[in-house]
N, CA, C and O atoms as a printed pandas DataFrame, in Angstrom:
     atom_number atom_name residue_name chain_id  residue_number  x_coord  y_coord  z_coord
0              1         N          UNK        A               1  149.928  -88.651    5.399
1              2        CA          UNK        A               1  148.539  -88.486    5.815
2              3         C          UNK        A               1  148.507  -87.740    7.142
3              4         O          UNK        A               1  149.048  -88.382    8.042
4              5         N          UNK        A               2  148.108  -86.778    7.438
5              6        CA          UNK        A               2  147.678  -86.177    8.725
6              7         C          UNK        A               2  146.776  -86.644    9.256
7              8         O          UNK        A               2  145.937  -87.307    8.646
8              9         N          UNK        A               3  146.716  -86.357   10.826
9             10        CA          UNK        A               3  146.032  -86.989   11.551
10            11         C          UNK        A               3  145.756  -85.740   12.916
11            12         O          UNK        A               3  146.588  -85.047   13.502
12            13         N          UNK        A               4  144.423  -85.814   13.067
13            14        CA          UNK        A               4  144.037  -84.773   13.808
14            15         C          UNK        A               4  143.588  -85.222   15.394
15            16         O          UNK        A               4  142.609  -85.969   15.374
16            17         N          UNK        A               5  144.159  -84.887   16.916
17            18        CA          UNK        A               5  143.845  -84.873   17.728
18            19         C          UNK        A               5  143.424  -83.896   18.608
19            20         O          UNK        A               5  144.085  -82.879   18.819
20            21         N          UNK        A               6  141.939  -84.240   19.349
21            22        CA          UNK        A               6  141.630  -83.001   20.305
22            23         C          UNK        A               6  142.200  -83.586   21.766
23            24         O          UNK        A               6  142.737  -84.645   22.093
24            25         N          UNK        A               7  141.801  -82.318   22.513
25            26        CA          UNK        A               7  142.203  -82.802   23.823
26            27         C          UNK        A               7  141.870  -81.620   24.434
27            28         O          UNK        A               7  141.888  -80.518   23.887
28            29         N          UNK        A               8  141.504  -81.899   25.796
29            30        CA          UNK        A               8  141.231  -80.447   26.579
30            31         C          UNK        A               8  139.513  -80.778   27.192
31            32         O          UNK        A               8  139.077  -80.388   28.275
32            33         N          UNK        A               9  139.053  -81.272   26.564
33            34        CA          UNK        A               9  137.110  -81.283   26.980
34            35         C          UNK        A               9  137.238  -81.814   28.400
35            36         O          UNK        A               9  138.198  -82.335   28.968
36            37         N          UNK        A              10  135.808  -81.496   28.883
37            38        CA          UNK        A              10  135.354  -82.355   30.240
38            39         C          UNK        A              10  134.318  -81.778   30.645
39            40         O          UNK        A              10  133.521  -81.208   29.901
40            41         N          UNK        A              11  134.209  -81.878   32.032
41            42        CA          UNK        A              11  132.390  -81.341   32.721
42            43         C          UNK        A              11  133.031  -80.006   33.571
43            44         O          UNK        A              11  133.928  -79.846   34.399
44            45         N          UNK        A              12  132.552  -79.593   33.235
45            46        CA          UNK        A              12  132.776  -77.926   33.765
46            47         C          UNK        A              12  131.306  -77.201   34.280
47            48         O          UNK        A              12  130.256  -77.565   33.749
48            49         N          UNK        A              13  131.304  -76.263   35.234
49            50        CA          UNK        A              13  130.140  -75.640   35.586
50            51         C          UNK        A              13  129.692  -74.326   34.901
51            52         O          UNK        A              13  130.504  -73.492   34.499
52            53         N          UNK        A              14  128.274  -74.186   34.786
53            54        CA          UNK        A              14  127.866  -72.826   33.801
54            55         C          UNK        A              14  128.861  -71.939   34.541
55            56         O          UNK        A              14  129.384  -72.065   35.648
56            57         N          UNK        A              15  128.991  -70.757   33.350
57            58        CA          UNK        A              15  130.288  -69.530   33.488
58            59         C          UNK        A              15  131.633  -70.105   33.529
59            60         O          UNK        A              15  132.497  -69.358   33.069
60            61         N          UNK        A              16  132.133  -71.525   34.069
61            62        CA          UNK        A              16  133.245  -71.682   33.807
62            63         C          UNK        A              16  133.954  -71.626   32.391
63            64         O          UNK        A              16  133.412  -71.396   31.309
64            65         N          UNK        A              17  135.151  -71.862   32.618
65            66        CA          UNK        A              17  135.938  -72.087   30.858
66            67         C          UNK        A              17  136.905  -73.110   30.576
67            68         O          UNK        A              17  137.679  -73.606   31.394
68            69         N          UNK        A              18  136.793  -73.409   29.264
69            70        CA          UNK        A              18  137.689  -74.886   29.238
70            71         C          UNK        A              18  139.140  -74.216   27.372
71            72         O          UNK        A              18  139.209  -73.299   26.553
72            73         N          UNK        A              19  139.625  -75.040   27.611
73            74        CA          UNK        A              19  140.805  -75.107   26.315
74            75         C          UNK        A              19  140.985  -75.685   25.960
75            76         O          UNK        A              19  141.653  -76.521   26.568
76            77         N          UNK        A              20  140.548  -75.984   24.317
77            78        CA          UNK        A              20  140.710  -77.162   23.882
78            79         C          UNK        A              20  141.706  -76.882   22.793
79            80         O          UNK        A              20  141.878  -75.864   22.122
80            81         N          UNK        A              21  142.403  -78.201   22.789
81            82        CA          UNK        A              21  143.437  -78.287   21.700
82            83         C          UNK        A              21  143.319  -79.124   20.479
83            84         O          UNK        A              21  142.583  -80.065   20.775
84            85         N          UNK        A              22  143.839  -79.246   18.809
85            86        CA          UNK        A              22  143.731  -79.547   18.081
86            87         C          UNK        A              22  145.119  -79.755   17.670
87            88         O          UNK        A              22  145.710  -78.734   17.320
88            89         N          UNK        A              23  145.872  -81.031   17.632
89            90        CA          UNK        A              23  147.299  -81.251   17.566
90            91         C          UNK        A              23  147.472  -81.959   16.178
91            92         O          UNK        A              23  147.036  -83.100   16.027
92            93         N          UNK        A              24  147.974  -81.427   15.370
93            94        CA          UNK        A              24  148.067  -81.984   13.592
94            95         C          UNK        A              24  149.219  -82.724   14.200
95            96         O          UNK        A              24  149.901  -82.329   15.146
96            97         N          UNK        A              25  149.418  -84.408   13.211
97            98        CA          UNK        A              25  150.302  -85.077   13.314
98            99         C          UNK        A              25  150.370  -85.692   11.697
99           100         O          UNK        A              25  149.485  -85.958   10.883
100          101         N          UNK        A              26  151.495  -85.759   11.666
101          102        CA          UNK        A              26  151.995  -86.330    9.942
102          103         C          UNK        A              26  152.482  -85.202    8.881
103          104         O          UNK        A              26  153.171  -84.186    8.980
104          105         N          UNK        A              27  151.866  -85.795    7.918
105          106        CA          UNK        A              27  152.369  -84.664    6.440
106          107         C          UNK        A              27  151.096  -83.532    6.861
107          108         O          UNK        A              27  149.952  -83.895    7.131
108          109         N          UNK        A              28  151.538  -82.171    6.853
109          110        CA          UNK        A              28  150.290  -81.156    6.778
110          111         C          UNK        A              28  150.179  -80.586    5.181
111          112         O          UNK        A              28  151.056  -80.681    4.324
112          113         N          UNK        A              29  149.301  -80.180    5.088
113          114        CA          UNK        A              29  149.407  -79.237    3.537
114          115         C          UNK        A              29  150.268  -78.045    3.732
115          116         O          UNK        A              29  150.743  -77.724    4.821
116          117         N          UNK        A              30  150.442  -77.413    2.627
117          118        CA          UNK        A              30  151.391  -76.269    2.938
118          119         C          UNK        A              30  150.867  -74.877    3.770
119          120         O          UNK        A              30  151.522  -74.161    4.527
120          121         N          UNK        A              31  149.518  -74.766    3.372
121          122        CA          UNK        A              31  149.134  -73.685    4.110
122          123         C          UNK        A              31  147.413  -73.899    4.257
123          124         O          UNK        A              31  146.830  -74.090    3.190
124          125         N          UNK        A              32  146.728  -73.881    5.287
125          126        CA          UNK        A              32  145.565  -74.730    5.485
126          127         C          UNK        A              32  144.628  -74.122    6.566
127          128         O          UNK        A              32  145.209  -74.127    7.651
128          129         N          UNK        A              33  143.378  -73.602    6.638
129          130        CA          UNK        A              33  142.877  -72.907    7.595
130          131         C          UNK        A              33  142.175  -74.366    7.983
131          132         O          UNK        A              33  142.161  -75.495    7.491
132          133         N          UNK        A              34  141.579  -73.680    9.190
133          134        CA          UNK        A              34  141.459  -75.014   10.417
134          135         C          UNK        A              34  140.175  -74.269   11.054
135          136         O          UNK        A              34  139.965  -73.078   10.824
136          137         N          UNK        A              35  139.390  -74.996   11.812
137          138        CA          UNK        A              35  138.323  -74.630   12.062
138          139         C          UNK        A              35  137.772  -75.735   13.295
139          140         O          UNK        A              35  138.098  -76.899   13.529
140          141         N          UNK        A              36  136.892  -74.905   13.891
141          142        CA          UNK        A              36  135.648  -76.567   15.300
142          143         C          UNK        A              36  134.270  -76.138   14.836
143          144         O          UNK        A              36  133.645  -75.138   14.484
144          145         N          UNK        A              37  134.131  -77.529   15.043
145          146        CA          UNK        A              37  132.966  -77.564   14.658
146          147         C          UNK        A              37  132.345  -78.397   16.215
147          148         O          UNK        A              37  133.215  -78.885   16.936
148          149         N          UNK        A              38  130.644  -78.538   16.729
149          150        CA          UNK        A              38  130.433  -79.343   17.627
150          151         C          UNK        A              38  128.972  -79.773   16.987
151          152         O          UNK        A              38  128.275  -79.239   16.124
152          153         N          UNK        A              39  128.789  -81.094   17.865
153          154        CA          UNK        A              39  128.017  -81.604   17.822
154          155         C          UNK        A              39  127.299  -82.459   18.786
155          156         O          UNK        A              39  127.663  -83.564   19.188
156          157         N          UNK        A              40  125.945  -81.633   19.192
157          158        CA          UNK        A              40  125.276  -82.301   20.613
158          159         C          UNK        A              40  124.230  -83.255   20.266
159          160         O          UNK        A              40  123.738  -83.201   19.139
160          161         N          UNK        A              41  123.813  -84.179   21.168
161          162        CA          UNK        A              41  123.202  -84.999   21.340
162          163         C          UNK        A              41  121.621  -84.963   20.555
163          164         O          UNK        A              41  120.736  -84.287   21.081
164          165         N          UNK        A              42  121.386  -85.603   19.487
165          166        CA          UNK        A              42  120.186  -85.651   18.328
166          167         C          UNK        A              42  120.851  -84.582   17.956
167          168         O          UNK        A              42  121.111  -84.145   19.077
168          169         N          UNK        A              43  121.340  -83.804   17.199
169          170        CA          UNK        A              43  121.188  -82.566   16.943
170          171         C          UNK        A              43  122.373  -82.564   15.541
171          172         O          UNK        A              43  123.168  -83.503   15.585
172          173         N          UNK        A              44  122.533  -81.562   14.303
173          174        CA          UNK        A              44  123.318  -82.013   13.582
174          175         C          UNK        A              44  124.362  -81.207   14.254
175          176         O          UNK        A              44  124.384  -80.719   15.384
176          177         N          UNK        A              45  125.652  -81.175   12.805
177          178        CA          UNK        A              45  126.989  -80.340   13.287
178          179         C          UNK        A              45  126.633  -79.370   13.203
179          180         O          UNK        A              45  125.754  -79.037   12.407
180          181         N          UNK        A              46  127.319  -78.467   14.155
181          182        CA          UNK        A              46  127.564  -77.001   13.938
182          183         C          UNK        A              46  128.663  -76.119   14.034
183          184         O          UNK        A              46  129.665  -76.181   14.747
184          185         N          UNK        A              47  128.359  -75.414   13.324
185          186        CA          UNK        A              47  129.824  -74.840   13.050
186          187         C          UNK        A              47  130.023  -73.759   14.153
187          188         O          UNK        A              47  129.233  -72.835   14.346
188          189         N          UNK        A              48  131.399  -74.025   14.998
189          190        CA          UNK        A              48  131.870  -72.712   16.073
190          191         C          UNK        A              48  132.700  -71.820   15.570
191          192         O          UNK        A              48  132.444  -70.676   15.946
192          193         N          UNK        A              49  133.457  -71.904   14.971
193          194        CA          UNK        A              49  135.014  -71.049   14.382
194          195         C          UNK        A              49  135.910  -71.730   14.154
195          196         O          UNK        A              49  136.568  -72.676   14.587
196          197         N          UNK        A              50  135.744  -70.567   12.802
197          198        CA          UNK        A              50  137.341  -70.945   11.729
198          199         C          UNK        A              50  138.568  -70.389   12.010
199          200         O          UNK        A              50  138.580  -70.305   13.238
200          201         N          UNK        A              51  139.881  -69.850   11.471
201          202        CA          UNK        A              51  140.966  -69.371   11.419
202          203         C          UNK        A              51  141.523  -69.363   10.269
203          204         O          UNK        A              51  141.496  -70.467    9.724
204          205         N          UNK        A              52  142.107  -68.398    9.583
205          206        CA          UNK        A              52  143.080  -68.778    8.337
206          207         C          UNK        A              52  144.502  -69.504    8.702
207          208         O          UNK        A              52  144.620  -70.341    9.597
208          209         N          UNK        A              53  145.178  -69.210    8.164
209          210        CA          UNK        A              53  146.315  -69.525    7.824
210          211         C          UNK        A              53  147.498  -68.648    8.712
211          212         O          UNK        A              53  148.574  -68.935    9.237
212          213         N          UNK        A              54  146.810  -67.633    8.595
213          214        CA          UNK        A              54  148.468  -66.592    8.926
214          215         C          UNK        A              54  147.613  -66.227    9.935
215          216         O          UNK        A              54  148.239  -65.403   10.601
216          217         N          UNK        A              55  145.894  -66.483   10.691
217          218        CA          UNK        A              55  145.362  -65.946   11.794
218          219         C          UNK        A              55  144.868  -64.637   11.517
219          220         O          UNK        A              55  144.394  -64.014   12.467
220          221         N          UNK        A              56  144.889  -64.130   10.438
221          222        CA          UNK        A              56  144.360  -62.611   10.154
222          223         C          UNK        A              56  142.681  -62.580    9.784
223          224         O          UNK        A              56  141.881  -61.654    9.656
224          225         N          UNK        A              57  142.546  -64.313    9.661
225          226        CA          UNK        A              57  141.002  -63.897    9.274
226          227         C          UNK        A              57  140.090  -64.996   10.327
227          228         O          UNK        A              57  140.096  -66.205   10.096
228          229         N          UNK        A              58  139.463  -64.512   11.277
229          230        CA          UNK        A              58  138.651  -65.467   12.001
230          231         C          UNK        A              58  136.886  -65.343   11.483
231          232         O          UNK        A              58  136.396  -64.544   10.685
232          233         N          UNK        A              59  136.289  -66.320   12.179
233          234        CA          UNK        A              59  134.648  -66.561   11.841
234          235         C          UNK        A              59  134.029  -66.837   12.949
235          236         O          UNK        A              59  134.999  -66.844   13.706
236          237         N          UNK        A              60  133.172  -67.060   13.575
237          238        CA          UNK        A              60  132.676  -67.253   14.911
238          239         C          UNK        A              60  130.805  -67.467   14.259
239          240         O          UNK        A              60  130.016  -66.750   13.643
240          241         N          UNK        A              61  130.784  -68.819   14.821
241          242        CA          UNK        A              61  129.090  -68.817   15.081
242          243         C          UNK        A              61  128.911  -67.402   16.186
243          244         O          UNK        A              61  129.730  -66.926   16.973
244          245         N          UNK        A              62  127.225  -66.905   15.806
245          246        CA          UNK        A              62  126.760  -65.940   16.469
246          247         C          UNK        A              62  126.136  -66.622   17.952
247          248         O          UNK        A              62  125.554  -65.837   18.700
248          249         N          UNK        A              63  126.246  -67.951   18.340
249          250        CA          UNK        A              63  126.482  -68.333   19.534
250          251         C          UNK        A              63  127.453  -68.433   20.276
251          252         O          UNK        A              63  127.223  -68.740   21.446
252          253         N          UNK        A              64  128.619  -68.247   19.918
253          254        CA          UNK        A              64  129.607  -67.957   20.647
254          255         C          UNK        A              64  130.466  -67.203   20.413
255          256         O          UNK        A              64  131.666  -67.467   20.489
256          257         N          UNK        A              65  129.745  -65.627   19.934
257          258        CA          UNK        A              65  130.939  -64.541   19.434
258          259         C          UNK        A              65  130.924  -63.686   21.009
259          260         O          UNK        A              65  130.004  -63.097   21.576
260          261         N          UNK        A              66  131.945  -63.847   21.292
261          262        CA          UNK        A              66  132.180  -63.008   22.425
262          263         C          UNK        A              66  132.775  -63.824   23.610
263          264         O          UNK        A              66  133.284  -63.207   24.546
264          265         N          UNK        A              67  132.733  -65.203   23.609
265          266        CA          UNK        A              67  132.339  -66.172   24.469
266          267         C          UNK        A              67  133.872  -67.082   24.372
267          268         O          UNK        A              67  134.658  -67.343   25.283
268          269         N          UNK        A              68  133.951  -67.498   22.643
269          270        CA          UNK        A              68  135.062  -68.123   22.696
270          271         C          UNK        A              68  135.822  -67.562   21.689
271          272         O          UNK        A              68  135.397  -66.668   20.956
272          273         N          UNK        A              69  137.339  -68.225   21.593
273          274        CA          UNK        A              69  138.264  -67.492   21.068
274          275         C          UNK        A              69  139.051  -68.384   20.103
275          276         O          UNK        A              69  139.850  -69.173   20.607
276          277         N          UNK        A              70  138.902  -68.344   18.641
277          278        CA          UNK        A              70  140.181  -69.427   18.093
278          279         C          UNK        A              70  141.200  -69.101   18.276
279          280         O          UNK        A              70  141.374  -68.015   18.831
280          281         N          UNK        A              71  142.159  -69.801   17.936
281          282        CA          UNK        A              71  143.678  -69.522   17.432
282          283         C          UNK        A              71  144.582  -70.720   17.280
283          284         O          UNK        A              71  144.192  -71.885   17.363
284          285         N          UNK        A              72  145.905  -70.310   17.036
285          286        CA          UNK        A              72  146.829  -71.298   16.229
286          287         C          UNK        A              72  147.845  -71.067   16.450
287          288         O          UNK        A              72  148.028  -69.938   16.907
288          289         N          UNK        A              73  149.090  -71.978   16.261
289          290        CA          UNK        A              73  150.405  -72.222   16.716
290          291         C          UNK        A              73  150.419  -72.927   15.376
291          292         O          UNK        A              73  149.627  -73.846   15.168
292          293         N          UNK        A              74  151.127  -72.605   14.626
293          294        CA          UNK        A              74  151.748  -72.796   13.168
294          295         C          UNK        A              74  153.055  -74.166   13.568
295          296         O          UNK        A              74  153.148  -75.392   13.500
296          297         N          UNK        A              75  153.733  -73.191   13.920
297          298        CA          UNK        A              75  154.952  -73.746   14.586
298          299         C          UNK        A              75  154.862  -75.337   15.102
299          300         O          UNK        A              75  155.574  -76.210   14.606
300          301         N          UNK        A              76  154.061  -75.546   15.978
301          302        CA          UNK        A              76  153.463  -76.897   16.837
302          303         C          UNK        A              76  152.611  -77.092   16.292
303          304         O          UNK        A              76  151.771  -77.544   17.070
304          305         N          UNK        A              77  152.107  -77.009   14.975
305          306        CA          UNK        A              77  150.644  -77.463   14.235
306          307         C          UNK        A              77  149.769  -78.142   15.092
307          308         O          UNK        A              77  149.553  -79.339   15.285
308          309         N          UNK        A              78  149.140  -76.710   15.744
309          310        CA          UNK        A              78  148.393  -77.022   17.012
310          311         C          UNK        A              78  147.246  -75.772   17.098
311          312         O          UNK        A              78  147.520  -74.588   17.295
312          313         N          UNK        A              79  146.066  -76.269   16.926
313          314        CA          UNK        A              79  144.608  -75.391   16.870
314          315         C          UNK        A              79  144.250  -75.212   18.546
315          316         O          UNK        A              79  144.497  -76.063   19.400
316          317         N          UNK        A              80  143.589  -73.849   18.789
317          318        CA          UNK        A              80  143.286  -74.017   20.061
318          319         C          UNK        A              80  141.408  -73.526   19.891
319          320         O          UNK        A              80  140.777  -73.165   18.898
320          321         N          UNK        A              81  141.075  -73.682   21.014
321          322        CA          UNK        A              81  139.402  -72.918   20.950
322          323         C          UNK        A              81  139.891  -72.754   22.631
323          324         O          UNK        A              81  140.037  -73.646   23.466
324          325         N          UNK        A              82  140.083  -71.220   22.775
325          326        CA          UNK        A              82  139.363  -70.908   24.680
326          327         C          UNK        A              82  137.449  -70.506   24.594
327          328         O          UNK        A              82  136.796  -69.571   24.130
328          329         N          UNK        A              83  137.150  -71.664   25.244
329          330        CA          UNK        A              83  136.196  -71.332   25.805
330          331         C          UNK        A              83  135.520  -70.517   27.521
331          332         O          UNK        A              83  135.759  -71.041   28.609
332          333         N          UNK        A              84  134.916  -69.559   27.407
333          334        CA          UNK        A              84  134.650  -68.770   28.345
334          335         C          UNK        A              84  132.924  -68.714   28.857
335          336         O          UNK        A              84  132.066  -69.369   28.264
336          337         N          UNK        A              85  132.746  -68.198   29.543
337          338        CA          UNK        A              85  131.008  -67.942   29.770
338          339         C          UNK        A              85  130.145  -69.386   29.345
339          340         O          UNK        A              85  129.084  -69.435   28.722
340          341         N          UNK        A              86  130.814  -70.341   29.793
341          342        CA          UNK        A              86  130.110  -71.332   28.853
342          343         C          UNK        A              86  129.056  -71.453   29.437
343          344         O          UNK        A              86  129.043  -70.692   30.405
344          345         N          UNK        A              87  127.532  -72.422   29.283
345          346        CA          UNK        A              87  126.469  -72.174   28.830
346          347         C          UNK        A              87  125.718  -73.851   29.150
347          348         O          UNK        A              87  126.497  -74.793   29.002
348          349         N          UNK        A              88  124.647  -74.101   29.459
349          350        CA          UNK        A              88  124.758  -75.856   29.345
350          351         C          UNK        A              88  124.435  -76.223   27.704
351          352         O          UNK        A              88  124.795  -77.277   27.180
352          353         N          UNK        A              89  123.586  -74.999   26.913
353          354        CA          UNK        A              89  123.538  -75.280   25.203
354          355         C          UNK        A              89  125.149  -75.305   24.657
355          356         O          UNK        A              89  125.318  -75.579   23.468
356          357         N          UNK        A              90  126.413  -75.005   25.564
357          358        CA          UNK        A              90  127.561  -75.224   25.054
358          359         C          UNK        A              90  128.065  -77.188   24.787
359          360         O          UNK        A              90  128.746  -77.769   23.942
360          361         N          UNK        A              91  127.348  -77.598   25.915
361          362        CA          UNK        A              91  127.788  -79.126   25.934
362          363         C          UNK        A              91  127.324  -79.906   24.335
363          364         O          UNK        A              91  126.269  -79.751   23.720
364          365         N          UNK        A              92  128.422  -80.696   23.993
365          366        CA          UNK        A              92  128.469  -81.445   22.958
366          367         C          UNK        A              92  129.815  -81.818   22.490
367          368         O          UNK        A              92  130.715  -81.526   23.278
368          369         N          UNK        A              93  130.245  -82.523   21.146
369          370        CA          UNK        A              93  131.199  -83.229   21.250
370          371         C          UNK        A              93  131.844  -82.074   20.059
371          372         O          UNK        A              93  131.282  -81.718   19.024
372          373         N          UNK        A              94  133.337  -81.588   20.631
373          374        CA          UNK        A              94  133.360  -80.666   19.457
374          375         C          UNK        A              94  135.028  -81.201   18.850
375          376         O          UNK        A              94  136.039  -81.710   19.334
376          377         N          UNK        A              95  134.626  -80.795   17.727
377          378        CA          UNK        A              95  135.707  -81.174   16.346
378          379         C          UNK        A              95  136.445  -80.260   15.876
379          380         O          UNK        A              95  136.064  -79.098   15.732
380          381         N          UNK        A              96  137.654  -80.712   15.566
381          382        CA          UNK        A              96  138.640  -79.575   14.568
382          383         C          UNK        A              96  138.600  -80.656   13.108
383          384         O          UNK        A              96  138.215  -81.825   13.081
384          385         N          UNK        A              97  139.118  -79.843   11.990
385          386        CA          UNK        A              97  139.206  -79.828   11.022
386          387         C          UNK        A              97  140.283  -79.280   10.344
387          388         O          UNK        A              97  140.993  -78.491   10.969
388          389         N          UNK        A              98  140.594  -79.584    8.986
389          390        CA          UNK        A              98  141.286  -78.889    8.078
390          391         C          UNK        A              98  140.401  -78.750    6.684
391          392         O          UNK        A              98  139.909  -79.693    6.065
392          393         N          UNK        A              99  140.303  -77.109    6.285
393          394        CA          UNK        A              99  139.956  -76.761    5.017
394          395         C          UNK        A              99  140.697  -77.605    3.903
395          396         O          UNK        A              99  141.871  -77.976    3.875
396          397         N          UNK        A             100  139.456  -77.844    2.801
397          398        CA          UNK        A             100  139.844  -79.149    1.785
398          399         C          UNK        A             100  140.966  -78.017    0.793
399          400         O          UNK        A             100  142.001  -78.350    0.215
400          401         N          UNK        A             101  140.191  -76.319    0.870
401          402        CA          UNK        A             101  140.756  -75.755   -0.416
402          403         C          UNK        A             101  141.424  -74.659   -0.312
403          404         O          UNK        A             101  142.175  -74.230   -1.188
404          405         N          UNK        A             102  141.132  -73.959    1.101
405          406        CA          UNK        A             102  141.381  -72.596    0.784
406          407         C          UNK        A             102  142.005  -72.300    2.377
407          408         O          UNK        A             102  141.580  -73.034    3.269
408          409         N          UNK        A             103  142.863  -71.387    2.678
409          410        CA          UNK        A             103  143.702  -71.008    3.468
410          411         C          UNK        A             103  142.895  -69.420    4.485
411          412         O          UNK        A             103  143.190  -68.628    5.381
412          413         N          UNK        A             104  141.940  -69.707    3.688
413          414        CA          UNK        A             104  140.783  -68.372    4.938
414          415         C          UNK        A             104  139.974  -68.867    6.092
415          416         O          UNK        A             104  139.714  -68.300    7.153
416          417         N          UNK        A             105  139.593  -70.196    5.601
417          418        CA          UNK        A             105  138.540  -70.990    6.317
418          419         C          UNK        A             105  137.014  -70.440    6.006
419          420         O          UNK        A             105  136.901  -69.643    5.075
420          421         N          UNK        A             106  135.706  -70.872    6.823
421          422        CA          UNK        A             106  134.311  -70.754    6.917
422          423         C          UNK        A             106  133.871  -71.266    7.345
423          424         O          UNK        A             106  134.486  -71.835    8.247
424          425         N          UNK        A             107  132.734  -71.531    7.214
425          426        CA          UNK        A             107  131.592  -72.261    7.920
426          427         C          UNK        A             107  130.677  -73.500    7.845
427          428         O          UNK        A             107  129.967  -74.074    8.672
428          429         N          UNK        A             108  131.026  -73.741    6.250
429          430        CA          UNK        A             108  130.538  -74.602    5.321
430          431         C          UNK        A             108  131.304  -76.370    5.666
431          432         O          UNK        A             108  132.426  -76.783    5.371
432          433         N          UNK        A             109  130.230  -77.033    6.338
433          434        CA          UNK        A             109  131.007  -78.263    6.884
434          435         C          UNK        A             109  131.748  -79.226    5.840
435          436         O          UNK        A             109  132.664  -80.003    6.108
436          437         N          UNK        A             110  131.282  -79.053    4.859
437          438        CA          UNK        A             110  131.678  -80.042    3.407
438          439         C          UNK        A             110  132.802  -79.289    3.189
439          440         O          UNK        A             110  133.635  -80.123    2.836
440          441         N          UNK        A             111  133.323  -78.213    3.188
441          442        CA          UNK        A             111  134.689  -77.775    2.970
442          443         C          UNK        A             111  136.056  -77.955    3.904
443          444         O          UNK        A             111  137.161  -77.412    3.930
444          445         N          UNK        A             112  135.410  -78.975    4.632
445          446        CA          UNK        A             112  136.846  -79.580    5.415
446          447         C          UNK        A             112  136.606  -81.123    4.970
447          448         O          UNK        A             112  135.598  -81.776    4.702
448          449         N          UNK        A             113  138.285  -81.462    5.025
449          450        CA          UNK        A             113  138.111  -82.486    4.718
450          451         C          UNK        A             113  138.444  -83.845    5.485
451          452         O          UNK        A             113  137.887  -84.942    5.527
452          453         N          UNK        A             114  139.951  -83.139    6.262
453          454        CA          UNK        A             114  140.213  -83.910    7.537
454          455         C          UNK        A             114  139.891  -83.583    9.230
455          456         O          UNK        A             114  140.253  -82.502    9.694
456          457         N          UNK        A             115  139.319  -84.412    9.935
457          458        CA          UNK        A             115  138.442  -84.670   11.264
458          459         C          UNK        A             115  139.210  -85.366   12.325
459          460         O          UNK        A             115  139.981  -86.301   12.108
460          461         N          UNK        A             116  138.968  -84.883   13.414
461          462        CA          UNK        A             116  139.858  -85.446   14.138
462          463         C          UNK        A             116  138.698  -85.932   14.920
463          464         O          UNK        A             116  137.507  -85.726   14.687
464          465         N          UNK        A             117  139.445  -86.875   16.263
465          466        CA          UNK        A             117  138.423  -87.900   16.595
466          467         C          UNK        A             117  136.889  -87.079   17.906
467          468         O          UNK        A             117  135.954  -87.794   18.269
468          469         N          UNK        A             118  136.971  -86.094   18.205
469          470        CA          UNK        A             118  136.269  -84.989   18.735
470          471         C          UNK        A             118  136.508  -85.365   20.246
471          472         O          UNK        A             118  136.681  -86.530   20.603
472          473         N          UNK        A             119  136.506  -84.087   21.270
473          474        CA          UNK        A             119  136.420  -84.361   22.141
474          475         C          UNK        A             119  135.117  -83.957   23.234
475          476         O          UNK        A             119  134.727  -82.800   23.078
476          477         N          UNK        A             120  134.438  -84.696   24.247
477          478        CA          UNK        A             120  133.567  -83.927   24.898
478          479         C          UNK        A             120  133.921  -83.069   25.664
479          480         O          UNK        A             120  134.920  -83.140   26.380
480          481         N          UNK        A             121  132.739  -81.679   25.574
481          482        CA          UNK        A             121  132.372  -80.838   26.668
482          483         C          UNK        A             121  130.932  -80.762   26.980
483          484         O          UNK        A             121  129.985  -80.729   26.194
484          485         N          UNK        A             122  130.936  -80.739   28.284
485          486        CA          UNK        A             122  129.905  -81.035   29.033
486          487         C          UNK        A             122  129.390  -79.921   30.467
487          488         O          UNK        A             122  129.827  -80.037   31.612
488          489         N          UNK        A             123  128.444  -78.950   30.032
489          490        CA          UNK        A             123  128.382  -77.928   30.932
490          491         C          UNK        A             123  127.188  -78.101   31.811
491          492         O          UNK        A             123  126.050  -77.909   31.381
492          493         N          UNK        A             124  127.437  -78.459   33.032
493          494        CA          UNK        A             124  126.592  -78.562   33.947
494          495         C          UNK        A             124  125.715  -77.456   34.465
495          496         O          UNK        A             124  125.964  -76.313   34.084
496          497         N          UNK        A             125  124.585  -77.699   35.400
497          498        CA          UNK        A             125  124.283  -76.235   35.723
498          499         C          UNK        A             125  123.672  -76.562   37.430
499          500         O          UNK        A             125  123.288  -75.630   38.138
């Protein structure tokens, strides 16, 4: 069973930037795109960016294309999100995932299946 941890969130000031990590632990699937998702206060999930598998295919909400950056360490089955220019609409509790089916990733929240326990970010102003 895999098991998904974040790490990296906290209170940061508008324009600053934070790095968050997504550390797979246990059995992984063989090949598995990964993705964050966040979620602020009343408000539902939303999807930030995916990654494939081999990193050749990324996705980015149009709120943070330019802003933040996925990527992946295969090797250390370890997801990252750099966040940059952040924003105080950036604060909320954000999540990694693993795709239930397919090795491209998206956007579609029902197509992941494992969640890790989320961590906060919190942008002051």
């Amino acid at each position: 069973q895999v098991q998904l941890v974040e790490s990296g969130g906290g209170l940061v000031q508008v324009g600053g930037s934070l790095r968050l990590s997504c550390a797979a632990a246990g059995r992984t699937p063989g090949s598995y795109a990964m993705a964050w998702f966040r979620q602020a206060p009343g408000k539902e999930q939303e999807f930030v960016a995916s990654i494939s598998w081999r990193s050749d295919r990324t996705l980015y909400a149009d709120s943070v294309k330019g802003r933040f950056t996925i990527s992946r360490d295969n090797a250390k089955k370890t997801l990252y999100l750099q966040m940059s220019a952040l924003k105080p609409e950036d604060t909320a509790v954000y999540y990694c995932a693993i795709h239930k089916y397919a090795d491209y990733g998206g956007a579609d929240y029902s197509d992941y299946g494992v969640w890790g326990q989320g961590t906060q970010v919190t942008v002051s102003s």
